[in-house]
C-alpha atoms as a printed R data frame, in Angstrom:
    type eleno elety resid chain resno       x       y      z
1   ATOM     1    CA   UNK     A     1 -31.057 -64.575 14.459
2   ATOM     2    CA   UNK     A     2 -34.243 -63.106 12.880
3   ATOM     3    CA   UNK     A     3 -35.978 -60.786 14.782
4   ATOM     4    CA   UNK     A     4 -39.810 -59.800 13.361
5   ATOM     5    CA   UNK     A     5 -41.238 -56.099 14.045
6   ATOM     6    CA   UNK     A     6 -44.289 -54.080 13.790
7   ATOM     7    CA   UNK     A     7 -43.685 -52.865 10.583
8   ATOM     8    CA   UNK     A     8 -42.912 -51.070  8.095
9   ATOM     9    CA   UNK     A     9 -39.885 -49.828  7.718
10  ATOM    10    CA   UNK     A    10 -39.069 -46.322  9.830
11  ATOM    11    CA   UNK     A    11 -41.485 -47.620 12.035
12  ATOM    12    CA   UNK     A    12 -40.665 -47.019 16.292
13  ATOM    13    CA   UNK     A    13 -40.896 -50.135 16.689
14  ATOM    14    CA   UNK     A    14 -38.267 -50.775 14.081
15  ATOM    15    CA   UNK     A    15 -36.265 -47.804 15.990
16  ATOM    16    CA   UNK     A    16 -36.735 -49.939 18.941
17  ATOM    17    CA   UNK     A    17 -35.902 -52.905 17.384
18  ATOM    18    CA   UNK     A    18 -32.580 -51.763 16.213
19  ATOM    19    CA   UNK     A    19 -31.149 -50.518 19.504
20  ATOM    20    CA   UNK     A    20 -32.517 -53.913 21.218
21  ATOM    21    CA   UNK     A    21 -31.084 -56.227 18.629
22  ATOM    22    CA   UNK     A    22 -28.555 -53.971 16.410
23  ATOM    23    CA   UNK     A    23 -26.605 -56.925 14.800
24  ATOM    24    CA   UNK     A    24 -29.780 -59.408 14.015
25  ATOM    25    CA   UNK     A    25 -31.919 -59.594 10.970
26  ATOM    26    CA   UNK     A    26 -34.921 -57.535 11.412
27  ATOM    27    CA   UNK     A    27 -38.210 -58.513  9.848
28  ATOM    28    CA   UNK     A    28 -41.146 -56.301  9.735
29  ATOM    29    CA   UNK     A    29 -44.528 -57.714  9.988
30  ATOM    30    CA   UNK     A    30 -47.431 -56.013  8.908
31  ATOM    31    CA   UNK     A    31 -49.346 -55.909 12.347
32  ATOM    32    CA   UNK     A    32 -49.270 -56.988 15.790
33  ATOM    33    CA   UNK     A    33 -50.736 -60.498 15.278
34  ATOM    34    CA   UNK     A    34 -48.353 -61.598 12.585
35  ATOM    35    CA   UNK     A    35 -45.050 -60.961 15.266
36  ATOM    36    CA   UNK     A    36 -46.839 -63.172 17.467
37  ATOM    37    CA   UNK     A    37 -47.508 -65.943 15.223
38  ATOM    38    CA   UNK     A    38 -43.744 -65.630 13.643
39  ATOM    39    CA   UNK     A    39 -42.376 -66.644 17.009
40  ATOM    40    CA   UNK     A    40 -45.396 -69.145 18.187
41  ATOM    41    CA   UNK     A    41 -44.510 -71.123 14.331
42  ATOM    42    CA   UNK     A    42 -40.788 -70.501 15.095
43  ATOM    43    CA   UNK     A    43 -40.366 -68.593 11.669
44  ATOM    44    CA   UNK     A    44 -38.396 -65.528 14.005
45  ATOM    45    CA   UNK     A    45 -36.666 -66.176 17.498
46  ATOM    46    CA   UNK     A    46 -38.022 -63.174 18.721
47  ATOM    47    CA   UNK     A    47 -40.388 -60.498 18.097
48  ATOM    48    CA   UNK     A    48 -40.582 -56.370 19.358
49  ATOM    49    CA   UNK     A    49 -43.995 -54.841 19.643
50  ATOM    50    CA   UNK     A    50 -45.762 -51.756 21.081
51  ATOM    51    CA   UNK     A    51 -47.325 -52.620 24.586
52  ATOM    52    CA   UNK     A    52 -48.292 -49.303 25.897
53  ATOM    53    CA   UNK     A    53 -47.952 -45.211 25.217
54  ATOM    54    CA   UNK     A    54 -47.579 -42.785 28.231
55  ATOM    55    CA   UNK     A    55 -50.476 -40.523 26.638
56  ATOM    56    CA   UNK     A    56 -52.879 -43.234 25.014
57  ATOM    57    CA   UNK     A    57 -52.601 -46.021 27.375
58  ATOM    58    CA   UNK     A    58 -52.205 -49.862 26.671
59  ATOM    59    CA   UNK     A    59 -52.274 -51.464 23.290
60  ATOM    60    CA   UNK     A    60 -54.870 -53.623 23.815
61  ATOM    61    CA   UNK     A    61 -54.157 -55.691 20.877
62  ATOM    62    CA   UNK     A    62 -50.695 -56.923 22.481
63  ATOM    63    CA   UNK     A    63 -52.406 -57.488 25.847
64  ATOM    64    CA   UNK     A    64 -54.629 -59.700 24.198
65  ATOM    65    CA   UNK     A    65 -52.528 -61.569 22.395
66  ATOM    66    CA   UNK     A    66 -50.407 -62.135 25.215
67  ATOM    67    CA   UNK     A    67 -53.111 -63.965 26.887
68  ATOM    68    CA   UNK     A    68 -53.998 -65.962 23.379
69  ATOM    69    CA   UNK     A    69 -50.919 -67.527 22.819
70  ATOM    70    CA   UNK     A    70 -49.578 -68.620 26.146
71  ATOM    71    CA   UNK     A    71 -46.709 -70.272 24.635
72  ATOM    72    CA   UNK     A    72 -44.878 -66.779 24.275
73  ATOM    73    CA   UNK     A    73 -43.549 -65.104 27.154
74  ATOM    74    CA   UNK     A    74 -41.641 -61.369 27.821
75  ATOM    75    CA   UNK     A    75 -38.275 -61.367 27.774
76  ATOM    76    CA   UNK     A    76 -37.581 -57.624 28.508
77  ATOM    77    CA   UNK     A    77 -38.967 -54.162 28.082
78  ATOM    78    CA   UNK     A    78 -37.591 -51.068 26.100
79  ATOM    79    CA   UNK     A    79 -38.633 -47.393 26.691
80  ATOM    80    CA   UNK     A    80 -38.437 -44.860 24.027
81  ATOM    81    CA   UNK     A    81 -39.128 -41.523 23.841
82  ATOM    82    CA   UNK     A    82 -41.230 -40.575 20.824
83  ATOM    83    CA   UNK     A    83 -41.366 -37.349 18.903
84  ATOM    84    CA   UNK     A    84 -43.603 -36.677 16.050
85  ATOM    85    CA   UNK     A    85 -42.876 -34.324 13.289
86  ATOM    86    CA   UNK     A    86 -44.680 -33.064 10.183
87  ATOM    87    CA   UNK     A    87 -43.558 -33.719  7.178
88  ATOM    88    CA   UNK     A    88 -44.564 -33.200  3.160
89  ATOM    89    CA   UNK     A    89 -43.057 -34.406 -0.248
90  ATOM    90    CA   UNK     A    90 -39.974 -31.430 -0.887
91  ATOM    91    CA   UNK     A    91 -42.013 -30.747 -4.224
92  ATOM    92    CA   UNK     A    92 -45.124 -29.894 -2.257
93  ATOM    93    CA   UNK     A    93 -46.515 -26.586 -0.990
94  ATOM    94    CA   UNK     A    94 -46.577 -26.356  2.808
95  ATOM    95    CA   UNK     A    95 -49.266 -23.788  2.295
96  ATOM    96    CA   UNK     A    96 -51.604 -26.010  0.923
97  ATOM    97    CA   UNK     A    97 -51.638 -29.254  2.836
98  ATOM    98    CA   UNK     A    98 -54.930 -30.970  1.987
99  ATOM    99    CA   UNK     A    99 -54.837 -34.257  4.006
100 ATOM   100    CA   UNK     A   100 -52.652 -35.188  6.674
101 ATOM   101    CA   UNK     A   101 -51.907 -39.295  7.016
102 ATOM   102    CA   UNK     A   102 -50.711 -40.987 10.370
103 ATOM   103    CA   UNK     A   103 -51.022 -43.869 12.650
104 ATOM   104    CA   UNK     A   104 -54.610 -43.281 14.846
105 ATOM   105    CA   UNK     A   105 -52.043 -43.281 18.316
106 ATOM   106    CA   UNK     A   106 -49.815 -40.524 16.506
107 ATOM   107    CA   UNK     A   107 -52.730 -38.320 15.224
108 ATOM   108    CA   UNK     A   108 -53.974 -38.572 18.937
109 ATOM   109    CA   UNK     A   109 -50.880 -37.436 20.328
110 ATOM   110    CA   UNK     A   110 -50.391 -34.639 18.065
111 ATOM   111    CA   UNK     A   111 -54.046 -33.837 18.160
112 ATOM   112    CA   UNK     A   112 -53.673 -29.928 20.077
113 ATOM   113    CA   UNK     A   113 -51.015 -29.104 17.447
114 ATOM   114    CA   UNK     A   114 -52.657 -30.247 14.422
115 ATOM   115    CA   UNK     A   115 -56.180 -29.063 15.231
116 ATOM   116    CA   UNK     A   116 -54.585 -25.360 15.896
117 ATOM   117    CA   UNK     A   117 -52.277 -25.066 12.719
118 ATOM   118    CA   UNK     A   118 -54.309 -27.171 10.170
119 ATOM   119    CA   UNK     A   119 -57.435 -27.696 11.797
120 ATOM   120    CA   UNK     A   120 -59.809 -27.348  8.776
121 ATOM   121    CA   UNK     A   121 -57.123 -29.926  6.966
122 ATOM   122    CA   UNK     A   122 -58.551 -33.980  6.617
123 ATOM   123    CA   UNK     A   123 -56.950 -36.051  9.154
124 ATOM   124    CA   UNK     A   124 -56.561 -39.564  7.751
125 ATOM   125    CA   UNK     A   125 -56.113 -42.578  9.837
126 ATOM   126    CA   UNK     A   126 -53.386 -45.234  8.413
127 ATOM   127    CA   UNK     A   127 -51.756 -48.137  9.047
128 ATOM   128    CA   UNK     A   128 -48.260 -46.877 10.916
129 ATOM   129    CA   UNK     A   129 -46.687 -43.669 10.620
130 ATOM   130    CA   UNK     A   130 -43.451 -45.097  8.664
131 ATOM   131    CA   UNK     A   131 -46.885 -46.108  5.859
132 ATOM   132    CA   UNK     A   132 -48.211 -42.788  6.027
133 ATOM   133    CA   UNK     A   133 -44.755 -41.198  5.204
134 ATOM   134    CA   UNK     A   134 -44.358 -43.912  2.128
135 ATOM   135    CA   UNK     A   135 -47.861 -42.815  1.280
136 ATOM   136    CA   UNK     A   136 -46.978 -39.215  0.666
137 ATOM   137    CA   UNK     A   137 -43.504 -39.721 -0.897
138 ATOM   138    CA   UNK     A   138 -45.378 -41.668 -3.561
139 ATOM   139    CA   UNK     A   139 -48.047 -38.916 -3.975
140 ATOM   140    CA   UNK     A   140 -45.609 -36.664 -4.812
141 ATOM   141    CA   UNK     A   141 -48.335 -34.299 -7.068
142 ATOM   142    CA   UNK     A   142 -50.873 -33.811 -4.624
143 ATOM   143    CA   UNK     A   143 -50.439 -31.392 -1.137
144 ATOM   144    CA   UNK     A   144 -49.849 -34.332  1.214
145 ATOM   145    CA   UNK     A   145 -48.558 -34.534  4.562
146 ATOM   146    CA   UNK     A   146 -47.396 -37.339  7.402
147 ATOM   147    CA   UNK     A   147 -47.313 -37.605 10.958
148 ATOM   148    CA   UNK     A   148 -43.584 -39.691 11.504
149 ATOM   149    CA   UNK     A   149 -40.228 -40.013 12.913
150 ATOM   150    CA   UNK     A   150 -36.871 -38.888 12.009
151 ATOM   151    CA   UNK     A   151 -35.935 -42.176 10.367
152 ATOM   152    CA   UNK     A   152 -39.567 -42.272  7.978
153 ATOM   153    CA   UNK     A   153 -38.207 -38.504  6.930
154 ATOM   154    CA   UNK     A   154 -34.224 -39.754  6.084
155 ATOM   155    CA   UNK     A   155 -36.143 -43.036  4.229
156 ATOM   156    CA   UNK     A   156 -38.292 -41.418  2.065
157 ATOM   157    CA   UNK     A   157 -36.583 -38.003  1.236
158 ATOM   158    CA   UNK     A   158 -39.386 -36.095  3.131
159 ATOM   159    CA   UNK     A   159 -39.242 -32.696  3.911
160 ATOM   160    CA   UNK     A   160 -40.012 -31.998  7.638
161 ATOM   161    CA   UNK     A   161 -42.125 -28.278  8.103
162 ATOM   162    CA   UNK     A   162 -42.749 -28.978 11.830
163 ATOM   163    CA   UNK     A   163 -40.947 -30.854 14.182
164 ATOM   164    CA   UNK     A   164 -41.749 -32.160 17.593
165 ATOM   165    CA   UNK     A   165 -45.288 -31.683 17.386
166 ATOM   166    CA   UNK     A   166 -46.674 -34.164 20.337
167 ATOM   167    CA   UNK     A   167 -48.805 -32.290 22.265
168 ATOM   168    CA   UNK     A   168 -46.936 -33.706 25.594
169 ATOM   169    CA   UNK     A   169 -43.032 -33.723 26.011
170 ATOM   170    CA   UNK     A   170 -42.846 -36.790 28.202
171 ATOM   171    CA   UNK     A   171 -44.482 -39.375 25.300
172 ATOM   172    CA   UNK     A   172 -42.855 -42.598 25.493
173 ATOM   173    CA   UNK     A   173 -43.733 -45.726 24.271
174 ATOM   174    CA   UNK     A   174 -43.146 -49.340 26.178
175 ATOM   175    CA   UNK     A   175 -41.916 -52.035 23.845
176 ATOM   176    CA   UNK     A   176 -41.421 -55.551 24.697
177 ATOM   177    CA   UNK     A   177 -39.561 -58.634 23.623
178 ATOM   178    CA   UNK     A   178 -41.460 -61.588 22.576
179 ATOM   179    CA   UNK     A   179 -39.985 -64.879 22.734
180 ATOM   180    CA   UNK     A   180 -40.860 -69.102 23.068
181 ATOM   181    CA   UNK     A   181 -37.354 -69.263 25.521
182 ATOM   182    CA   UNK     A   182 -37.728 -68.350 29.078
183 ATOM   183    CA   UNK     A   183 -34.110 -67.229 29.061
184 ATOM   184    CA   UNK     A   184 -33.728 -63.353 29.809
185 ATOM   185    CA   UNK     A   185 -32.532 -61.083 27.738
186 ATOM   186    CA   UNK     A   186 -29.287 -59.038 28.024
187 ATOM   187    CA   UNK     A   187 -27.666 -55.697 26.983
188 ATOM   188    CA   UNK     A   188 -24.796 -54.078 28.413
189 ATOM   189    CA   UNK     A   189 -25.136 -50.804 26.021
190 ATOM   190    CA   UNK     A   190 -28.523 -50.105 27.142
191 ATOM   191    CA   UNK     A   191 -29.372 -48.738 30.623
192 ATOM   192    CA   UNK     A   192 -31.155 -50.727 32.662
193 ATOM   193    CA   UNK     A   193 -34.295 -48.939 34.529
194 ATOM   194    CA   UNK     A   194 -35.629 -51.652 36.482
195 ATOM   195    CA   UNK     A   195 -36.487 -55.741 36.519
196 ATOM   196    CA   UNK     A   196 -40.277 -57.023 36.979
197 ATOM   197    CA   UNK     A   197 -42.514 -60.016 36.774
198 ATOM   198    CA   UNK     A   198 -45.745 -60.088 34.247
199 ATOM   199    CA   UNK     A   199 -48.480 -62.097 35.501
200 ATOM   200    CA   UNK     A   200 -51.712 -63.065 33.196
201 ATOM   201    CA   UNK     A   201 -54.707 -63.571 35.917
202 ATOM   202    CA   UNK     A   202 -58.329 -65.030 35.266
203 ATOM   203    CA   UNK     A   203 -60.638 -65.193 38.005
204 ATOM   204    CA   UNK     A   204 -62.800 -68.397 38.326
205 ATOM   205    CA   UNK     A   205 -66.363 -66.601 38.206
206 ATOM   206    CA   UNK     A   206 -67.882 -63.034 38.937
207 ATOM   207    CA   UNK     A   207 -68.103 -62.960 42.423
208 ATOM   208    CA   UNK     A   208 -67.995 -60.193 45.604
209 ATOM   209    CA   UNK     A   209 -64.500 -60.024 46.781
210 ATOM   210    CA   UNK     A   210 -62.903 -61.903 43.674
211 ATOM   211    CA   UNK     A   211 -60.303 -59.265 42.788
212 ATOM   212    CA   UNK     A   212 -59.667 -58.411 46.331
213 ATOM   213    CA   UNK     A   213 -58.667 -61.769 47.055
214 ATOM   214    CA   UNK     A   214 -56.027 -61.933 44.425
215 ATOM   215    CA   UNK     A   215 -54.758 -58.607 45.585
216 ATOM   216    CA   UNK     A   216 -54.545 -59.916 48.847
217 ATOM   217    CA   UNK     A   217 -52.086 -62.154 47.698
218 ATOM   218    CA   UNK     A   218 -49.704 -60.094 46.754
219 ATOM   219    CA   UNK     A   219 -50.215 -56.978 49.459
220 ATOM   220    CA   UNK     A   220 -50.043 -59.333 52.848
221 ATOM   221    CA   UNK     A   221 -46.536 -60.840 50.588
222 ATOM   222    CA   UNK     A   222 -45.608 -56.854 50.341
223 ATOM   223    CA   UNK     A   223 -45.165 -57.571 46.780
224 ATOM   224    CA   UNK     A   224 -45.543 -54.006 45.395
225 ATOM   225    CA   UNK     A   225 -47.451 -54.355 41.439
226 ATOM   226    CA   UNK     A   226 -46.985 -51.319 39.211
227 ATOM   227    CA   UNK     A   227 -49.636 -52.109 36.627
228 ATOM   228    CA   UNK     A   228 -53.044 -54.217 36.994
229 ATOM   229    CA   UNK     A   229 -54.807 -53.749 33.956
230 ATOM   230    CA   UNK     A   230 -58.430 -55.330 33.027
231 ATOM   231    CA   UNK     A   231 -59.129 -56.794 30.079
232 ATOM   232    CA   UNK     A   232 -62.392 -58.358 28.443
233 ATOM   233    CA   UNK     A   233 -62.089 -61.916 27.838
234 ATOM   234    CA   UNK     A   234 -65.040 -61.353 24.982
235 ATOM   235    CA   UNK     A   235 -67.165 -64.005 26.309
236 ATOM   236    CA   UNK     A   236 -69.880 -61.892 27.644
237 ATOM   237    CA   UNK     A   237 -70.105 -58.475 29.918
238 ATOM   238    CA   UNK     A   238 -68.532 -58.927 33.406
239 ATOM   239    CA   UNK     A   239 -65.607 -61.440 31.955
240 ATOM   240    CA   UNK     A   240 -62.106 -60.606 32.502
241 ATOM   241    CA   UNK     A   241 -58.297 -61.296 32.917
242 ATOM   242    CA   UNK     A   242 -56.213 -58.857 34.556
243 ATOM   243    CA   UNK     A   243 -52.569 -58.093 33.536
244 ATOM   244    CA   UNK     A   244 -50.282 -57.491 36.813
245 ATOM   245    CA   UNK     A   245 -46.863 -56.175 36.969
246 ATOM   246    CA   UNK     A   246 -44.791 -57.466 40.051
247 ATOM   247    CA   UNK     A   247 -41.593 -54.936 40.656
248 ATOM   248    CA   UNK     A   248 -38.377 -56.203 41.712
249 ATOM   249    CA   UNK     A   249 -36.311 -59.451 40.992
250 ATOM   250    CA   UNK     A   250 -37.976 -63.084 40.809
251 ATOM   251    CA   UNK     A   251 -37.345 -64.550 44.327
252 ATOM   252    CA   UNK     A   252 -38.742 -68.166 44.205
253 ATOM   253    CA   UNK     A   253 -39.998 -69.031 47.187
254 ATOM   254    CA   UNK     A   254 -42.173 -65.832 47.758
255 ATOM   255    CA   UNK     A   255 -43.243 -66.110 44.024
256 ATOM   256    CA   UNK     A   256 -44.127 -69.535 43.710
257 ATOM   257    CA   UNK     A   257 -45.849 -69.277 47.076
258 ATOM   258    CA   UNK     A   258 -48.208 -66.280 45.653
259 ATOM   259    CA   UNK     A   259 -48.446 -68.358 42.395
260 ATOM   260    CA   UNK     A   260 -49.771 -71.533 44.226
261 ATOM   261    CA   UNK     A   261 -52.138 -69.352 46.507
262 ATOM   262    CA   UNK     A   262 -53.629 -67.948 43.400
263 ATOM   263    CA   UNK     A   263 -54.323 -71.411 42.005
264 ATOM   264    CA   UNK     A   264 -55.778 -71.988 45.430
265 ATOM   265    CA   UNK     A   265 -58.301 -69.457 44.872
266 ATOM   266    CA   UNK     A   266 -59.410 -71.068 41.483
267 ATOM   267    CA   UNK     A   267 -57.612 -68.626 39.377
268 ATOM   268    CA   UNK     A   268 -55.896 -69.346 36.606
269 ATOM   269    CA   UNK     A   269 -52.325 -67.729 36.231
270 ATOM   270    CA   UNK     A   270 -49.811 -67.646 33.629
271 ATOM   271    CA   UNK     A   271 -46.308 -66.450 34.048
272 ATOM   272    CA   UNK     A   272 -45.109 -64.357 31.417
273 ATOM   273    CA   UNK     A   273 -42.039 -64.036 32.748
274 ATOM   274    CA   UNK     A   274 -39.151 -61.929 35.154
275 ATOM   275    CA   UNK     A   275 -37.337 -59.431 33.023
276 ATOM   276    CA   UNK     A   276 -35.184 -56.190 32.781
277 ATOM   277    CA   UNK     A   277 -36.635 -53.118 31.514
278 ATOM   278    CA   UNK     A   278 -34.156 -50.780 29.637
279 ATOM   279    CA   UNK     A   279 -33.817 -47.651 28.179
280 ATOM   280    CA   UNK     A   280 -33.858 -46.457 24.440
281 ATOM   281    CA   UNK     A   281 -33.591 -43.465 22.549
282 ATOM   282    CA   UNK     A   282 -35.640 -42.065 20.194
């Protein structure tokens, strides 16, 4: 089975990746869009990409995706803890670092560190961390250095001067599973943390009351949501859909019945799916 990934190589979400599906073919993909539209043309079963960071929030790009190609759904969630380190070609100088490549996300998260130890040293935005680590091991006569992972480091023979340099201990990262089959996915070597439903909500017009009556839905059901995110639908200020997690397993006749009441109120819902949520390490 071919599975794509937010590439390149050494990237988390390969990391991720190869914990979720360690004896499948893994195919990176050079950004978000292109693991969706692998699995909507049916060129990869499935596909594993970022959805959110515990320090910089949703990836917006994967929310919005989710919502323009409703032919995919979730099939699970991963969590993985993320550690950053700092690392140079072995030829180079630590002493005279003069740029510093990463992954916007990972430059953020290491932002405290790096502004106190190299803070009159360019910061330069790339692609994906595992890219900013193949950047500098390609470089190898200028001072370079890359915000990555353990795995970037072992790839590319890259020296690693600082480790663990995320300016907050608890960083994870929330991965998910995409996939065209509605069938859930399964993992007895990974540790399960918790099942939900993932709902894609539109709301027929801007209008006083419009959000509280689809949160009515679900409170007066005591259906308990751990996420409701907003996001614009790009068709002018005020237009939204909101992303809702529903915790706990997929009970049919209390679902459907908050599904159908939705629909009642002129919204426009689309399932993405009941699935586990597991565990990874970094």
């Amino acid at each position: 089975m071919k599975i794509a990934f937010l590439g390149p190589e050494a990237s988390f979400t390969q990391l991720a990746a190869i914990q979720l599906f360690p004896d499948h073919e893994l195919v990176p993909q050079p950004n978000i869009l292109d693991c969706f539209i692998a699995v909507e043309k049916g060129e990869v079963e499935k596909a594993v990409v970022p959805l959110e960071n515990s320090i910089e929030g949703t990836v917006s790009m994967t929310l919005d995706y989710l919502y323009k190609t409703p032919g995919i759904r979730i099939q699970a969630e991963a969590v993985m803890p993320i550690a950053h380190h700092l690392m140079i070609h072995p030829d180079s100088d630590p002493g005279r670092i003069e740029k510093i490549y990463s992954h916007p996300q990972a430059l953020a998260q290491s932002f405290h560190f790096l502004d106190k130890h190299f803070k009159d040293v360019q910061k330069q935005d790339f692609s994906s961390t595992a890219a900013a680590a193949k950047h500098v091991v390609e470089n190898p006569e200028r001072n370079l250095a890359a915000v990555a992972n353990q795995f970037a480091a072992n790839l590319y023979g890259l020296k690693i001067i600082h480790h663990n340099i995320q300016d907050f201990e608890q960083n994870h990262t929330r991965f998910i599973i995409l996939s065209k089959d509605s069938g859930s996915y399964e993992n007895e070597g990974l540790k399960i943390l918790g099942e939900k439903s993932g709902l894609l909500i539109t709301l027929p017009e801007d209008h006083a009351g419009g959000l509280h009556q689809v949160l009515s839905v679900f409170a007066w059901r005591k259906m308990n949501l751990s996420k409701i995110e907003s996001r614009t639908l790009k068709t002018g200020l005020g237009n939204y859909f909101f992303y809702i997690n529903v915790v706990g397993k997929w009970e049919t006749a209390l679902h459907l019945n908050a599904l159908e009441e939705l629909k009642a109120l002129d919204a426009e819902v689309y399932f993405l799916g009941n699935y586990k949520e597991f565990n990874l390490e970094s």
